[in-house]
Each structure stands twice: as C-alpha cells, then as structure tokens.
C-alpha positions as CSV (number, residue, x, y, z in Angstrom):
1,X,-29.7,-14.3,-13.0
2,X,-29.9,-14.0,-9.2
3,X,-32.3,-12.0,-7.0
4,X,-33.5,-8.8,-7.8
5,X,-33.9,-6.7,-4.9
6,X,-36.6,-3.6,-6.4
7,X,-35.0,-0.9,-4.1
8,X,-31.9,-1.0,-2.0
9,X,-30.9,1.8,0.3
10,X,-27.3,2.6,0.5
11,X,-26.5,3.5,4.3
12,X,-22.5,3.8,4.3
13,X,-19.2,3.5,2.4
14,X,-17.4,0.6,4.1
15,X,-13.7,-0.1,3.9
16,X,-12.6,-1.4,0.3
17,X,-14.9,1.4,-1.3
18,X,-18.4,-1.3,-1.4
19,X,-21.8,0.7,-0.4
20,X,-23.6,-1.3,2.5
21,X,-27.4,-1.7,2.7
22,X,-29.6,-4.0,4.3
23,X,-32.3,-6.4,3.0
24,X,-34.6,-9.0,5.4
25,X,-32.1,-8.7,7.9
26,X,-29.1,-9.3,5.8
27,X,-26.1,-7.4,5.0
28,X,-25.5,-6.0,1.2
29,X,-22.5,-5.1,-0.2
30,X,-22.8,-3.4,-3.6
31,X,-19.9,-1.5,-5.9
32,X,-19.7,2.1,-7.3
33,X,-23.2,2.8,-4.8
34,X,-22.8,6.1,-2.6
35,X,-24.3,6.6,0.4
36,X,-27.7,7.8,0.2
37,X,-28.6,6.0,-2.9
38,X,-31.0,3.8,-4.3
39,X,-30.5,1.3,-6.4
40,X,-32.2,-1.8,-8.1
41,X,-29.5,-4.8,-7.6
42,X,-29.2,-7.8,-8.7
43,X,-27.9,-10.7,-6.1
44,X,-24.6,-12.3,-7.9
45,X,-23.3,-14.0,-4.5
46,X,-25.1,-14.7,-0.9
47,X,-23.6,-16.0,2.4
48,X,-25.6,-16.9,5.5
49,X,-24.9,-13.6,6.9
50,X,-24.7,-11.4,3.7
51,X,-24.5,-10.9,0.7
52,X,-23.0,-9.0,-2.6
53,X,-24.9,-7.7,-5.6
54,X,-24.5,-5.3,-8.4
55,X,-26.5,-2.2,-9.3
56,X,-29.3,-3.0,-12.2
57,X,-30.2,0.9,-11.8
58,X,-29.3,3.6,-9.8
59,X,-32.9,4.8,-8.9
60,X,-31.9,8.0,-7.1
61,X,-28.1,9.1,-6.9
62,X,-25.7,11.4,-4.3
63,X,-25.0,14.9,-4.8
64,X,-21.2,13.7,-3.9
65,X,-21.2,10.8,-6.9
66,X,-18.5,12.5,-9.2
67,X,-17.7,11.9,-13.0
68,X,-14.5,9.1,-12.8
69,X,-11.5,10.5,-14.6
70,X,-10.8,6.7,-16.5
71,X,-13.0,5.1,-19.3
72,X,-12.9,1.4,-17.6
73,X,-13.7,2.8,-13.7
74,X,-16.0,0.1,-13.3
75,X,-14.6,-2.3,-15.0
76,X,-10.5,-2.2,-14.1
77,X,-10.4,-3.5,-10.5
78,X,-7.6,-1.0,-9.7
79,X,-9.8,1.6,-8.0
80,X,-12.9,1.5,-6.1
81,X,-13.9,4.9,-5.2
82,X,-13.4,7.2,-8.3
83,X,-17.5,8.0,-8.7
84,X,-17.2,9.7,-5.5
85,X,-15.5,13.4,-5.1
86,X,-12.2,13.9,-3.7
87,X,-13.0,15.6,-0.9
88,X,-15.8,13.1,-0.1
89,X,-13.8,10.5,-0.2
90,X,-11.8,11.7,2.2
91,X,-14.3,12.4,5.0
92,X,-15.4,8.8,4.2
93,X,-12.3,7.4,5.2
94,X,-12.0,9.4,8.3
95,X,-15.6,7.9,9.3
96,X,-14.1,4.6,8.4
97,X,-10.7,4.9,10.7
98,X,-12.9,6.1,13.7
99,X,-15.5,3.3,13.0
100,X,-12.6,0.5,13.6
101,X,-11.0,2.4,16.7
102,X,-14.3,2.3,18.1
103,X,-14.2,-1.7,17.7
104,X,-11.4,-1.5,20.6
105,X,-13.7,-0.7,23.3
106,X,-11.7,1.5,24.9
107,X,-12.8,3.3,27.4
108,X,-9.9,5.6,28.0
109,X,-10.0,8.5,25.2
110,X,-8.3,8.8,22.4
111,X,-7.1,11.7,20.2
112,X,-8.2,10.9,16.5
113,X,-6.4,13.3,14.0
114,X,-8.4,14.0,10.2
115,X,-6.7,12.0,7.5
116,X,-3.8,13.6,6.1
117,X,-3.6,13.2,2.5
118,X,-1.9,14.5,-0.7
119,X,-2.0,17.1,-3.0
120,X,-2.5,14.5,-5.6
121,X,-5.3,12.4,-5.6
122,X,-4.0,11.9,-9.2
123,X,-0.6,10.7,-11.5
124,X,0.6,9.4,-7.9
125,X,1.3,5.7,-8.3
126,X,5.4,5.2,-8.6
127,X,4.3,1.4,-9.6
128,X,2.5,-0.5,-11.6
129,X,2.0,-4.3,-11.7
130,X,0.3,-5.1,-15.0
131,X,-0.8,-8.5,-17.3
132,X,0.1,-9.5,-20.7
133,X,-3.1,-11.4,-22.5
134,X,-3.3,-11.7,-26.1
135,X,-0.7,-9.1,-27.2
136,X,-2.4,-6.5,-24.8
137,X,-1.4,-4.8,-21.7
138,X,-3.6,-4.0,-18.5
139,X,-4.7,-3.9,-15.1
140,X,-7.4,-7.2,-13.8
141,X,-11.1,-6.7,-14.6
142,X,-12.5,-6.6,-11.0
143,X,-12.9,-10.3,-10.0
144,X,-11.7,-11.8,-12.9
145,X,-8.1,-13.0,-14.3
146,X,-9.0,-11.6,-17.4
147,X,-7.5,-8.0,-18.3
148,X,-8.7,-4.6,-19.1
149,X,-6.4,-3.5,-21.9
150,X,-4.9,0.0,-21.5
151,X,-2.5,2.5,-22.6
152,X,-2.7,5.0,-19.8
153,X,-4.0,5.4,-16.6
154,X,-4.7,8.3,-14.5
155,X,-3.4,7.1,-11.3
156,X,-0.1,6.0,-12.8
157,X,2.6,9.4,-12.4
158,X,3.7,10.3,-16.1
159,X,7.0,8.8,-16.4
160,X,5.1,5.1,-15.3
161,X,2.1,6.3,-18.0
162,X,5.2,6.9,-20.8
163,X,6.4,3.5,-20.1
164,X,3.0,2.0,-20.3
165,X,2.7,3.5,-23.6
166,X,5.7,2.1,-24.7
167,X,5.2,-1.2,-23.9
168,X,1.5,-1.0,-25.4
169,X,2.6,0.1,-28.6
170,X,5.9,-0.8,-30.6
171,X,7.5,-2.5,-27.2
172,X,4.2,-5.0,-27.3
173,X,6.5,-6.7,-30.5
174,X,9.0,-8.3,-27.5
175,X,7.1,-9.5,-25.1
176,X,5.8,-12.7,-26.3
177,X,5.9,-15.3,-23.7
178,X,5.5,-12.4,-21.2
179,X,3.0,-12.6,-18.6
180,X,3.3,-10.5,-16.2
181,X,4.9,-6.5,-16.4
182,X,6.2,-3.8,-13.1
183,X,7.3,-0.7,-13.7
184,X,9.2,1.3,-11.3
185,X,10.1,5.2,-11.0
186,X,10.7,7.9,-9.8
187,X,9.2,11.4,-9.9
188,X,11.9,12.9,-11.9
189,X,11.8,10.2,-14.3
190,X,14.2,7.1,-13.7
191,X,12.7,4.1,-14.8
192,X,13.2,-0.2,-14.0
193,X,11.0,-2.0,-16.4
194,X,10.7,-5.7,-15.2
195,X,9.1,-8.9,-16.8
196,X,8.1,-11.9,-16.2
197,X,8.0,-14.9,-18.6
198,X,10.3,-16.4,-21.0
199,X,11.4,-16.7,-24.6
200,X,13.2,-13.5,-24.4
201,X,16.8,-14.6,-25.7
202,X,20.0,-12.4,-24.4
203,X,19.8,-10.7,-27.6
204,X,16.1,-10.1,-27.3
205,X,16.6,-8.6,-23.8
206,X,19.7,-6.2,-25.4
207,X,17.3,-5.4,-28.3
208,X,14.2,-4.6,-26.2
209,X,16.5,-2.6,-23.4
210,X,17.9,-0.2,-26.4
211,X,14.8,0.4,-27.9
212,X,12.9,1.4,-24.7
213,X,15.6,3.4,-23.5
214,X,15.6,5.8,-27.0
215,X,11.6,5.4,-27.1
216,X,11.5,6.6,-23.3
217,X,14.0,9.7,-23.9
218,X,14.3,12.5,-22.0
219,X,13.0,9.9,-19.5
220,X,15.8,7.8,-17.8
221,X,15.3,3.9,-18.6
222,X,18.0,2.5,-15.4
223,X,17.6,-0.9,-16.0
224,X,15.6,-3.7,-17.4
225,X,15.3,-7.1,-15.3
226,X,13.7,-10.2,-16.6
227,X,12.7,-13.4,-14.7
228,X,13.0,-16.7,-16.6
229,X,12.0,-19.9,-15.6
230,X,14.0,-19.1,-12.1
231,X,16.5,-17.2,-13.5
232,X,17.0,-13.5,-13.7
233,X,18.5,-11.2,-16.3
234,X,19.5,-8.1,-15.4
235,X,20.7,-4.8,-18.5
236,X,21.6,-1.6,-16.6
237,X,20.9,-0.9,-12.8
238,X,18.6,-3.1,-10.6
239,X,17.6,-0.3,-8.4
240,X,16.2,3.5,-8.1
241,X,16.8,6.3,-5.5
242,X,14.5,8.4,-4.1
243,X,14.9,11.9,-1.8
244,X,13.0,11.0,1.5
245,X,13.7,14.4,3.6
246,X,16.7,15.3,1.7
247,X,18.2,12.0,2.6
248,X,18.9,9.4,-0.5
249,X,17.0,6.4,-0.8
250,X,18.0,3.5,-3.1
251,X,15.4,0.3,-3.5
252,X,16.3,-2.2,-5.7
253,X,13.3,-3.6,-7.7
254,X,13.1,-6.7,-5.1
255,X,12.8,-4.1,-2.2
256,X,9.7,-2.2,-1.6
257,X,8.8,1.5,-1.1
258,X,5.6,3.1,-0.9
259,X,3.8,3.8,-4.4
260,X,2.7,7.7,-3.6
261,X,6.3,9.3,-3.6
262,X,4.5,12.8,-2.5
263,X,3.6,10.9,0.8
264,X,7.2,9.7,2.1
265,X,7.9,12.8,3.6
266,X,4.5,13.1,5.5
267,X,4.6,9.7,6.5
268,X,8.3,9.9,7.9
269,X,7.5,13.1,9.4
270,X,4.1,12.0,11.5
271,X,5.9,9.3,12.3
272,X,8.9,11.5,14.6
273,X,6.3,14.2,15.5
274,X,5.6,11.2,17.5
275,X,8.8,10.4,19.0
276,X,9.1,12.4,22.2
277,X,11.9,10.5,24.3
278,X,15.6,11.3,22.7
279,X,16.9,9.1,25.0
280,X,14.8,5.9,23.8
281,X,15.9,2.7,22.4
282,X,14.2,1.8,19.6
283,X,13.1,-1.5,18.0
284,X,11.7,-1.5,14.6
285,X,10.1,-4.4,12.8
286,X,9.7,-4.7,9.5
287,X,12.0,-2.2,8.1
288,X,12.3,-2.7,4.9
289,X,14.7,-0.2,3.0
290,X,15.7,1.5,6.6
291,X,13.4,4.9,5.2
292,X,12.0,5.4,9.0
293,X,15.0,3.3,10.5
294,X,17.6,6.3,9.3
295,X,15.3,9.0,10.2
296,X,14.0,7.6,13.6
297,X,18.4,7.4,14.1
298,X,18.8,10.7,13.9
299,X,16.4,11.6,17.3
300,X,16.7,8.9,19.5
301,X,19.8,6.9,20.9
302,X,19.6,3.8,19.2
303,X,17.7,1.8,16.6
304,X,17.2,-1.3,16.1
305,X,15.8,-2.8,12.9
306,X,14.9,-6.3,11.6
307,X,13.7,-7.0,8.1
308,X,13.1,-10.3,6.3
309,X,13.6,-9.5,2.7
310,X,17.2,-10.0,2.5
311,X,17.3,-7.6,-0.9
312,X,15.7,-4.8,1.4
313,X,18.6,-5.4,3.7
314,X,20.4,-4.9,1.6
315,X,19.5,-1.6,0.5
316,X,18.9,-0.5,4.0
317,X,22.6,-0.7,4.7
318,X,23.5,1.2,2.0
319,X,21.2,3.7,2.8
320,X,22.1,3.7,6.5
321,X,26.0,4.0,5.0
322,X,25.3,6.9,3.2
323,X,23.8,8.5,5.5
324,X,26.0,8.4,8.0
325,X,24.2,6.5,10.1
326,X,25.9,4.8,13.2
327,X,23.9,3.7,16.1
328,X,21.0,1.7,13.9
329,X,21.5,-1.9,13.9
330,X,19.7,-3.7,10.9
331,X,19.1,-7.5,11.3
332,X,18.3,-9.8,8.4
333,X,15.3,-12.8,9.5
334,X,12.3,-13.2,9.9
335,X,11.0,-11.1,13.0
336,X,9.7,-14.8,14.9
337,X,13.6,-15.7,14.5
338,X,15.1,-12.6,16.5
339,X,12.4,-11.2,18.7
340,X,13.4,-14.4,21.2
341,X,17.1,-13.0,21.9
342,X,16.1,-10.1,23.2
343,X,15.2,-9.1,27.3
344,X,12.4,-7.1,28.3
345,X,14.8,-4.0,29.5
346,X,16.8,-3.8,25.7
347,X,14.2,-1.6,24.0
348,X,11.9,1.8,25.6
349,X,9.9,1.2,22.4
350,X,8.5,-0.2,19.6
351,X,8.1,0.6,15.9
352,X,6.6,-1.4,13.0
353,X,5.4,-1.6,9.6
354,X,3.8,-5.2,9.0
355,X,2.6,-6.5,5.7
356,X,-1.1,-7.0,4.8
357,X,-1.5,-9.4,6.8
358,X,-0.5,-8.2,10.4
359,X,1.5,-9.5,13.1
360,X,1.7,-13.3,14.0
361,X,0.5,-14.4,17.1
362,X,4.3,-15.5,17.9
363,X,5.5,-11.8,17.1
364,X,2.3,-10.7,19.5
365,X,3.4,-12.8,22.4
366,X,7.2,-11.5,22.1
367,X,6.3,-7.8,22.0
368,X,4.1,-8.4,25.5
369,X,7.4,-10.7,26.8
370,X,9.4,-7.4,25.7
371,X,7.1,-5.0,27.3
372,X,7.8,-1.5,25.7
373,X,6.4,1.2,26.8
374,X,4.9,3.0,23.7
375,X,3.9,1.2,20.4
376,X,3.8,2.9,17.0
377,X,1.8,0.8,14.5
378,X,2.1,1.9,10.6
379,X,-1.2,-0.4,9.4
380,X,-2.2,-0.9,5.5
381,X,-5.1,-3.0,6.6
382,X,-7.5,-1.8,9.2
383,X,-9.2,-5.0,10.3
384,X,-5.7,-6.7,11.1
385,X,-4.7,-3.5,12.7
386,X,-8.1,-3.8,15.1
387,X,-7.0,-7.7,16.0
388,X,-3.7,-6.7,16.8
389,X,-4.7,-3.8,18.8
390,X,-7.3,-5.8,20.6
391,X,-4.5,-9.0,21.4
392,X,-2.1,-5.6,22.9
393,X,-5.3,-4.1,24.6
394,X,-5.8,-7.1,26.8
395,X,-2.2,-7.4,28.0
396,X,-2.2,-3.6,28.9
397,X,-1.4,-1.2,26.3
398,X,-3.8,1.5,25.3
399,X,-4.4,3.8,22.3
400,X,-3.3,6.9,22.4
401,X,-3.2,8.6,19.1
402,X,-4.6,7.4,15.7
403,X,-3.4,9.2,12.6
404,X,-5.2,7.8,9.2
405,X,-3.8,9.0,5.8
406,X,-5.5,8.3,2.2
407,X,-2.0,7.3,0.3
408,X,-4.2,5.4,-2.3
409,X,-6.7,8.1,-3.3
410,X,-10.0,6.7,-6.0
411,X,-9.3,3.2,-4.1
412,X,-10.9,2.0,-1.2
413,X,-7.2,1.2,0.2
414,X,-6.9,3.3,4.2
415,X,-3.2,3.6,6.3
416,X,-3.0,4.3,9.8
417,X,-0.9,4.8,12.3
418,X,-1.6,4.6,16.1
419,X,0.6,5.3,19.3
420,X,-0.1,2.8,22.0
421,X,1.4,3.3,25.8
422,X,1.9,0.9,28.7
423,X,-0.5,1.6,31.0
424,X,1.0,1.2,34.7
C-alpha cells in the first residue's frame, strides 16, 4: 500500500483526461477526479517531480461528474473522460488547446476558434482493435495487458458492436490461437474483420468467413483477413469505401482513416476554409489515403503528396483516379527520403498530418530549407504539436489560427489544427 494522502484538491483536467492536484510541492495526477473535487488517494507511483495515485474516496464531488454510459468505465482503459458531462468535456478540452498555445510564447496574437465537435459523442468509433484471453474478447484494463471481457461497447458504431457480438458469442468457437481482433466499417454497414494469430486452417478461415457473413446479415461482411506467422489470408475484399464530401474513399485494412466517420467531412472542410491562395502549390506530408490530398486538388494549382505506407499509396491513387484528379502528385517514401530533392521556390505551402509522434528533426530542418510561406499542421498529440511549433517558431513562422476538435469524445484524446505564416 502506498501513501495515503487524507485530502487532495483537484485543480484541473489535464490532457489524457487525469485530474491534477498538488501535495508538498509535488505534482499529482489522479484518474476519473473532476475538477473541484476532493478526494482521499492513495500513492501507487512517485517520481522526483510528481507523482500518480488513485482515489480511495471521493470526499466531495463536481456538479459536472456525470453517470458513464459503460459498466467497466474505470476499469477498460479505452476512455478516460466518461464521468464527466459531454458538454463539460468539451469546454475542458478548449481550456486544454489554449493552455499548450500558450506554451509558444508568442507574443503576436492568435485567433483561437472553440472546439468543433460531433453530434455524436457516442456509437462513433468505425474501429476497434480488441484482445483474445482465455476464450474472451475485450479492450486492455487500464495499465495492464490483461483484458476487460465485453460484448458491446458504447463508443463502438452498431455495425462494429454487431460484429463484436458475433465474435463474442458463437464466432468465439474459431478463434483459438487468435490474439489479437480489428474490426473495420463503415456507417452503412460494410464490415472487414481481421485476425491475428494462427491455427486457423484454409478451411477454418472459409468456415469462419461463411458463418460471420450469415450471422452479420443485413450487415455487409466484405472480407475477412488473417495474419499467420508472416503470412496473410485474405476471403472477400481487403478494403472499405467511405463518402468524404460526396467523393469515394476506398482504405484497404492496411491503410488508415480516421475512426469518427461523422468527423471527415468537418475535418476536410476546416481544413480548405483555410486555403485562401488558388494559385498555391501545395506540399502535403503524410497523406495517407489522399482524403485531404484530392480535396485540397480541387482549389489550388497543384498538390503534392508523399506518404510512407505503401498500401495507403496505394489507395490514394485509386482514389485520386476516380476522382478525376490530375494535378496531385503522390510519392511513396518516407518523408526524410524526398523532402531533400526539392528547392525552396517548388512549394507556396505546406500541409501535414504526422503520426503520434510528430515530425523528425530531419523533416523540421527541410521544411525551414523549403521555406513555405503558410503551414497547416493536423496534430493528434498536443505536446509534439507544441515542440514542433516551438522548433518552426524560432526560424520565423508564427501561429496564426488554432482550430481544436474533440474526434474522440469520453477519451482524453485532443486534435488540432494550426495555420502558421512566414513572417517577413
């Protein structure tokens, strides 16, 4: 048993969804707490400089905690933020956004928008990576490898929560050897099921693929992929297709799209509210299935677009095809490998979507050689988005606009986008 602190005041949400209070000069970070709280904690991890703990009792609660919507909130380490009321959480996460522009310094000004977020803080998630333990299905148990063994989930949209069932329940009988579980779809209803593992023989896989299909109707099970040992099996199609602005949109089940469907379209459109030069030439960087690269096309004079998973390419060019697109370029490499080739008067500016993890300091130093005059940075991680911003900052660029949007409502998860400029 660790430390019992008698009385902890929460002062703030902080980003991830933890409560943040201070003790003899230390920093605490303490789950499912509101601002405004009290709580007796207990100490289960301490640092130099801080240190996490978990609530023995909430002594006095927030008129914003909220009743979660799931049975193992608390438990599941899917979602972070589901005590707390939707519209709470989302004046939260504009406090948040603001709190890491502010760590930029800037002293010019900068226009900070509200988060935009969906009608559907609920039944939004178009994927679902899952564990096999035991015969049981489920999400993690938060900090744990063990699982949390469900048959729903109320983040999941219903086609992903019919396939869940499924696979819970007289699918469960197939999958031994199975480890790991994604399902795929679409809003209407198309499905991929993929799995991970082995001892699924070809006529296994057939089995299990006509089974799931009839137990899934009027659902549309497209295809089934399993990985085995390094190979891959594939029954049906490999890929969806989704309607981004009335333009198709196929991504095969190696590509990535966005899990909240009802946010492509504001996403894509906030994105090219932004674009004010129809004359520009664009580069894009990490463009994955070309869903901004064929929609930034259509309003400026030329895109440029360079994506490293060669499956995405893939699908981008198809997309880009069928849309009639003609003056975007896709390259397939990492960014490092093609950012080198170009001069500094080939692109007016500069578009891109990086993972997690945030630019390198090699794809940094090539954007400052290129020298575009406005920067639009797509972020899923705030405090690589403030390091990046802070590296550009130095060399010249300033923010502009900042634009957060809550696509991961009941998590702690926070997207942003920000315009930077050249200043002269």
């Amino acid at each position: 048993m660790g430390k019992i602190i008698p009385a902890l005041s929460i002062e703030k949400l902080i980003f991830g969804g933890n409560g943040l209070g201070h003790h003899d000069g230390k920093a605490i970070f303490i789950p499912m707490t509101l601002p405004g709280e009290v709580a007796e904690v207990t100490i289960v991890r301490e640092k130099k400089d801080y240190a996490e703990g978990v609530v023995r009792q909430l002594l006095t609660t927030s008129p914003e905690r909220a009743i979660p919507s799931c049975p193992v909130f608390g438990v599941c380490g899917g979602c972070q933020v589901q005590h707390l009321s939707t519209e709470a959480q989302i004046r939260h996460k504009t406090e948040i956004a603001q709190a890491f522009i502010a760590q930029v310094r800037q002293e010019e000004p900068v226009t900070s928008y509200p988060i935009l977020s969906s009608s559907s803080p609920l039944h939004y998630r178009l994927r679902a990576q899952l564990a096999i333990q035991n015969g049981q299905i489920g999400f993690y148990q938060r900090k744990s490898h063990a699982i949390v063994p469900i048959t729903a989930c109320p983040l999941l949209a219903p086609p992903l929560n019919a396939a869940l069932s499924f696979l819970a329940g007289e699918g469960m009988a197939f999958l031994t050897g199975i480890s790991e579980v994604e399902i795929q779809g679409t809003e209407p209803g198309e499905l991929l099921i993929i799995l991970i593992g082995q001892g699924l023989s070809h006529n296994k896989r057939r089995s299990f693929f006509k089974l799931a299909t009839a137990a899934l109707s009027p659902l549309s099970l497209q295809g089934l992929i399993v990985y085995d040992r390094g190979r891959r099996f594939c029954l049906g199609d490999d890929y969806l297709t989704y309607k981004v602005r009335g333009k198709t949109m196929r991504v095969s089940d190696r590509s990535f799209i966005q899990i909240h469907g009802a946010m492509h379209n504001l996403l894509v459109e906030t994105m090219l509210g932004w674009v004010e030069d129809q004359h520009a030439r664009w580069l894009e960087l990490h463009a994955g299935v070309g869903m901004f690269t064929l929609h930034l096309a259509g309003q400026v004079e030329s895109v440029t677009s360079i994506e490293a998973n060669p499956e995405a390419v893939k699908d981008a060019h198809l997309n880009l095809a069928a849309a009639g697109i003609e003056n975007a370029q896709l390259l397939s490499g990492r960014t490092e490998k093609h950012l080198p080739s170009f001069s500094p008067s080939e692109f007016t500016h500069l578009f891109l979507d990086p993972p997690r993890a945030g630019m390198t300091k090699q794809e940094i130093s090539e954007i400052v050689r290129l020298a575009p005059q406005q920067i639009l940075y797509l972020s899923c991680d705030p405090p690589t988005l403030v390091r990046d911003i802070h590296a550009l900052h130095q060399t010249g660029y300033r923010i502009k606009r900042v634009q957060p949007f809550d696509l991961f409502p009941q998590t702690g998860h926070l997207e942003m986008l920000i315009k930077l400029t050249l200043s002269s």
